[in-house]
C-alpha beads as a LAMMPS data file, in Angstrom:
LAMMPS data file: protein, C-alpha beads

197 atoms
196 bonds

1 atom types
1 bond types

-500.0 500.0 xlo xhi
-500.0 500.0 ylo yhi
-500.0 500.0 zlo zhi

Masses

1 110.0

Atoms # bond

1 1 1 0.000 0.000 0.000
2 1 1 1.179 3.601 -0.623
3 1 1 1.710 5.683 1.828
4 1 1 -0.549 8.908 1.541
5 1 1 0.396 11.534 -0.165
6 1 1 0.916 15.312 0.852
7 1 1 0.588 18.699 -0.627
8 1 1 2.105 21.309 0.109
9 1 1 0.036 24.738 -0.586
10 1 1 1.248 28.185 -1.880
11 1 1 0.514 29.675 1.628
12 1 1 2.791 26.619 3.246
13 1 1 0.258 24.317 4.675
14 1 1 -0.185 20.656 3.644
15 1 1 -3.140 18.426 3.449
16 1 1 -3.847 14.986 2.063
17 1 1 -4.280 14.892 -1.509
18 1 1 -7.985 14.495 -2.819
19 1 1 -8.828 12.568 -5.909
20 1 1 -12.183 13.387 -5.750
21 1 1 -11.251 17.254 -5.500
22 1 1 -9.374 16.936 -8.809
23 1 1 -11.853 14.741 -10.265
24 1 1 -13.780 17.535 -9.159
25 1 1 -11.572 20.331 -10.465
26 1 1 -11.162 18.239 -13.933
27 1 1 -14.789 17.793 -14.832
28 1 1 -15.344 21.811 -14.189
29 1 1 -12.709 22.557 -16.416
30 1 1 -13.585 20.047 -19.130
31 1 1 -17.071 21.380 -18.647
32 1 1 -16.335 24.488 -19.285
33 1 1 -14.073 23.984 -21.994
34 1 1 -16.884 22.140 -23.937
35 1 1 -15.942 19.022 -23.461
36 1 1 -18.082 15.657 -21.581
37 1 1 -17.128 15.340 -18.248
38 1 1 -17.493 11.455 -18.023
39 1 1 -13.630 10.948 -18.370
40 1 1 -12.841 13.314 -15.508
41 1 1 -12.623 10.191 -13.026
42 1 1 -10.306 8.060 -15.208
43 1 1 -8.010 11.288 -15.573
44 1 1 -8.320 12.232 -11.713
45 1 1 -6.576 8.486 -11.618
46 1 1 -4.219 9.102 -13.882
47 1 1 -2.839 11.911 -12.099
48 1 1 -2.908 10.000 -8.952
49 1 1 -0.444 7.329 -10.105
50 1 1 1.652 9.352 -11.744
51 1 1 2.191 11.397 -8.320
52 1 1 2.801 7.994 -6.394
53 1 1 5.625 7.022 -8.736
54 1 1 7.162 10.376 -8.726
55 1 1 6.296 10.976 -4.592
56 1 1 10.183 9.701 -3.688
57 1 1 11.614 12.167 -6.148
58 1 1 9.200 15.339 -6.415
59 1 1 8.306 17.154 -3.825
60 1 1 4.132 17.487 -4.631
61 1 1 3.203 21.202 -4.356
62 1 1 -0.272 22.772 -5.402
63 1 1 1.565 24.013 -8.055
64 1 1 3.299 20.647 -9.187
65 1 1 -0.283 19.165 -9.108
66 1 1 -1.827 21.457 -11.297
67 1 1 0.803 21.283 -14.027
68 1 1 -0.361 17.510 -13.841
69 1 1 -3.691 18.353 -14.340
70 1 1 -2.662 20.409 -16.685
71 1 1 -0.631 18.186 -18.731
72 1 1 -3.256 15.498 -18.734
73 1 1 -5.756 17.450 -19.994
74 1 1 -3.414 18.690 -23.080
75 1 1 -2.429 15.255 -23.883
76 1 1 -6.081 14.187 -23.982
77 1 1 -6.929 16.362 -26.317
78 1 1 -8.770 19.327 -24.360
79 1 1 -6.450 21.966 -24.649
80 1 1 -9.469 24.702 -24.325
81 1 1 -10.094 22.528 -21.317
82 1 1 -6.404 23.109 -19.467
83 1 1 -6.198 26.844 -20.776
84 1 1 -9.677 27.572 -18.422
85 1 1 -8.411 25.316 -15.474
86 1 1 -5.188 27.892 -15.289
87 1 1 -7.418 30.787 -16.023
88 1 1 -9.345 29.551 -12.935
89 1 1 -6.153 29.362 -10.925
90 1 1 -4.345 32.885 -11.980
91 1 1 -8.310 34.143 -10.750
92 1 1 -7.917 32.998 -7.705
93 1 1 -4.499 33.114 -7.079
94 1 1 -5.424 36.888 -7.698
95 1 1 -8.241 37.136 -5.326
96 1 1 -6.438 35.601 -2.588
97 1 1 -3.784 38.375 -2.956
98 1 1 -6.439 40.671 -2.897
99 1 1 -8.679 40.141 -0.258
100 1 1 -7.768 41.350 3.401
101 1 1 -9.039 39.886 6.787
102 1 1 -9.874 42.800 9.425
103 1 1 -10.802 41.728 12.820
104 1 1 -12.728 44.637 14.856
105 1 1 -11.496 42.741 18.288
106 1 1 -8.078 43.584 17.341
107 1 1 -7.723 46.943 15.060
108 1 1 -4.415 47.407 15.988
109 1 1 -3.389 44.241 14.248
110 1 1 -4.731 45.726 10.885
111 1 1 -5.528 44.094 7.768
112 1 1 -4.401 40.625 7.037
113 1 1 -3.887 38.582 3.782
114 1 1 -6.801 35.563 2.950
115 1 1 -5.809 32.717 3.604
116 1 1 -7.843 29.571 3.130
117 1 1 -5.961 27.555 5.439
118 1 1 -7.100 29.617 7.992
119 1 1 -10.913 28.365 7.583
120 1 1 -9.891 25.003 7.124
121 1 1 -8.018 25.180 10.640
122 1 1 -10.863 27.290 12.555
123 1 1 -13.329 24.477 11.157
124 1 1 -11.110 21.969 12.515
125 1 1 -10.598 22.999 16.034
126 1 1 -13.312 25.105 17.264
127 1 1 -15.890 22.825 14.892
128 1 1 -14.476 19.399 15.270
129 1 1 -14.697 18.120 11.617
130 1 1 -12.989 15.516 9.533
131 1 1 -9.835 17.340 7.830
132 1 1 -11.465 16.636 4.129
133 1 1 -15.128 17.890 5.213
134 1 1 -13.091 21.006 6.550
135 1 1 -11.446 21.687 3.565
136 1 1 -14.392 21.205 1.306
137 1 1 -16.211 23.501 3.786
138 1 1 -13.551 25.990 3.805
139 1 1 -13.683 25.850 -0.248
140 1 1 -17.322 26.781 -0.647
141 1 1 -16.696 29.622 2.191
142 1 1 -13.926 30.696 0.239
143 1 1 -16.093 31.208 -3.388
144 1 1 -18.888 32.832 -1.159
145 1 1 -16.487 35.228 -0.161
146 1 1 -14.786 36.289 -3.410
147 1 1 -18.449 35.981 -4.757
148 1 1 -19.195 39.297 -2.417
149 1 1 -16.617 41.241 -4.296
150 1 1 -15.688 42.856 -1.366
151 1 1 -11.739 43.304 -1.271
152 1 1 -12.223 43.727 2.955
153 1 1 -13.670 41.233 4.977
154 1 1 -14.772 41.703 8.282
155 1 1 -14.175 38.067 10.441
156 1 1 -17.843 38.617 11.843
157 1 1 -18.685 38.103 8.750
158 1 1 -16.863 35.002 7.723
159 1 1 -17.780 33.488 10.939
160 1 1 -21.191 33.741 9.877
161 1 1 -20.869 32.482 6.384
162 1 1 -19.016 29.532 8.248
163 1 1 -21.895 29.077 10.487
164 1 1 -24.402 29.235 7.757
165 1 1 -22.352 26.363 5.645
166 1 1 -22.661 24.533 8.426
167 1 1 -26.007 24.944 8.715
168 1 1 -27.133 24.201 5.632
169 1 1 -24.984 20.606 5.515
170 1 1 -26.841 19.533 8.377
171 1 1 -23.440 19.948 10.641
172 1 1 -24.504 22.403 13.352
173 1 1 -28.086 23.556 14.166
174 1 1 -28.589 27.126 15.977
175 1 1 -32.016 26.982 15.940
176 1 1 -32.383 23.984 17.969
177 1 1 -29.587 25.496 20.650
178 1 1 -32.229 28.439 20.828
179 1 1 -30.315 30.857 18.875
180 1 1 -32.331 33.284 16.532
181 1 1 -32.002 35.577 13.577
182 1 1 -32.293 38.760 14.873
183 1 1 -32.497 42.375 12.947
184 1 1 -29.244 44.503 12.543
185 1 1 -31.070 48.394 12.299
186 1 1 -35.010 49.164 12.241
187 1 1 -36.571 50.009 9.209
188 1 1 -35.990 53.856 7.898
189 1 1 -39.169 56.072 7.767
190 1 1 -41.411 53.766 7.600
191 1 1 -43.093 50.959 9.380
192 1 1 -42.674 47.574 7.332
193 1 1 -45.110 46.794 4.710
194 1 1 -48.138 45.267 6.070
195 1 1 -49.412 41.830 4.188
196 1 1 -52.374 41.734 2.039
197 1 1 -54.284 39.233 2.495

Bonds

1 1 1 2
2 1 2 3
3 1 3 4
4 1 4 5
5 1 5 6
6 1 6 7
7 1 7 8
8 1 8 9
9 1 9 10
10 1 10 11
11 1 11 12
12 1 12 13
13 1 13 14
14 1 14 15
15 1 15 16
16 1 16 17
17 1 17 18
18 1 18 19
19 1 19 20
20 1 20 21
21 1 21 22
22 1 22 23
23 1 23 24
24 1 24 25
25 1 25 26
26 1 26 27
27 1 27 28
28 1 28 29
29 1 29 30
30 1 30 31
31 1 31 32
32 1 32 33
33 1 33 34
34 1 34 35
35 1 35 36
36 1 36 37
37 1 37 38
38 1 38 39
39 1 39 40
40 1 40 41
41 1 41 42
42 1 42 43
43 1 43 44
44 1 44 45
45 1 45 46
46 1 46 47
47 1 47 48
48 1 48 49
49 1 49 50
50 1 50 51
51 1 51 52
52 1 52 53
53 1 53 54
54 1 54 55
55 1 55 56
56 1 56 57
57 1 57 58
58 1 58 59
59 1 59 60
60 1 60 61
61 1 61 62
62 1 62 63
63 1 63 64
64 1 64 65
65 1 65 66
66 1 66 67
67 1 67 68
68 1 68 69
69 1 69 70
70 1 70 71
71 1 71 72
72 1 72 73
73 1 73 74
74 1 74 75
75 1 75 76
76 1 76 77
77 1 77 78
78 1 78 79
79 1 79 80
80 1 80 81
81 1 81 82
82 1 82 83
83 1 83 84
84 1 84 85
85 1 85 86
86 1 86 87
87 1 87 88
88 1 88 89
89 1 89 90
90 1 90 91
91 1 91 92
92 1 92 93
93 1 93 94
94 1 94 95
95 1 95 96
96 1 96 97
97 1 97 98
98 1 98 99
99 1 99 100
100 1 100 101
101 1 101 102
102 1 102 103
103 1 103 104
104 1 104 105
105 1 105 106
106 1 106 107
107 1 107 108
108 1 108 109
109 1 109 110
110 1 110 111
111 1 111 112
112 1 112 113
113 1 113 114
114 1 114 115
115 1 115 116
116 1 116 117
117 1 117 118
118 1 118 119
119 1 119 120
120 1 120 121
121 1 121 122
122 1 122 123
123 1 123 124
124 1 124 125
125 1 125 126
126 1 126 127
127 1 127 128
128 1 128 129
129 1 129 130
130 1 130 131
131 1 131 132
132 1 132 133
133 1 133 134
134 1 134 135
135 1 135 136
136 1 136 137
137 1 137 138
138 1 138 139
139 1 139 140
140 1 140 141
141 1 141 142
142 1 142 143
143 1 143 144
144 1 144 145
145 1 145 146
146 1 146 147
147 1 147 148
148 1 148 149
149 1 149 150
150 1 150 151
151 1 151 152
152 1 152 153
153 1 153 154
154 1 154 155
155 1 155 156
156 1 156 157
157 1 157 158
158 1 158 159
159 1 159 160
160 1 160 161
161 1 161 162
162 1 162 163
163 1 163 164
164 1 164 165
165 1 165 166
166 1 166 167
167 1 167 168
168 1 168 169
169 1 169 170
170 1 170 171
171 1 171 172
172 1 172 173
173 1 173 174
174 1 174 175
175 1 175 176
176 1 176 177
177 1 177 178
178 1 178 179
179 1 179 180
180 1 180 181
181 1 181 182
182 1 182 183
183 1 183 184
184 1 184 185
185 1 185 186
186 1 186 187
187 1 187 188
188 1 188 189
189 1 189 190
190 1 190 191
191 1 191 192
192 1 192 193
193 1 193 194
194 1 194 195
195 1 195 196
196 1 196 197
């Protein structure tokens, strides 16, 4: 049996490398490229043994891996395909450079850089979950956030798109702990709209 296999990320943390996230990140990009999405799998495997031949000799970086991905889409045929997976990355390579962290407990501390890893550990210890859950968790925070357009984050904020991921997979429920939605400002110059029957 192999041994597992590690990544190593552009901001320096690792994690166990996920098939299913590149089977994942291949059928998007074949998908978008034009191209049926059946063979993402079978290329998601390819990938995989390739990377557990060269693990003794190649030290597997985010970057390493998608230059795999990469390649194997090329050689397959769906150029169009590996051109939109790296315009993907450069995107969000982009955004993470972009987007700053402020934390209103701690002002003097300023603005700090996104990083991803830092949802994935937050879900982790002060949420308990598995390490791939928190990852996929901290993914589709991630997009939310970017999705905003906002280039400053405030971590109220994240903290409640976390809880509201959570939420909706089922993983934590704040109604049933009694918690409640409640209203940020009242209504301006009016009184809210009554309901027509």
């Amino acid at each position: 049996m192999n041994p597992p296999l590690m990544v190593t990320k552009a901001d320096g943390s690792r994690e166990l490398f996920s098939e299913e996230k590149l089977r994942r990140c291949l059928s998007l990009a074949l998908e978008s490229g034009g191209f049926e999405t059946m063979h993402a799998g079978a290329l998601a495997a390819a990938v995989r043994m390739h990377l557990q031949r060269e693990a003794d000799t190649t030290e597997l970086t985010s970057e390493y891996l998608l230059a795999c991905a990469t390649a194997v889409l090329q050689q397959t045929g769906a150029g169009e395909a590996a051109d939109e997976l790296q315009r993907r990355q450069r995107e969000r390579d982009g955004l993470r450079r972009r987007t700053r962290v402020f934390n209103p407990e701690r002002p003097s501390k300023g603005l700090k850089v996104w990083r991803k890893s830092a949802l994935v550990e937050c879900l982790l210890k002060k949420h308990g979950l598995d390490a791939k859950v928190a990852r996929m968790l901290a993914g589709e925070v991630e997009m939310r956030v970017f999705a905003s357009g906002y280039q400053v984050v405030r971590s109220p904020l994240i903290s409640e798109m976390i809880r509201n991921e959570l939420m909706a997979w089922g993983l934590i429920d704040d109604l049933a702990v009694g918690r409640h939605a409640e209203l940020w400002s009242e209504p301006v110059g009016s009184k809210w709209p009554v309901r027509e029957e």
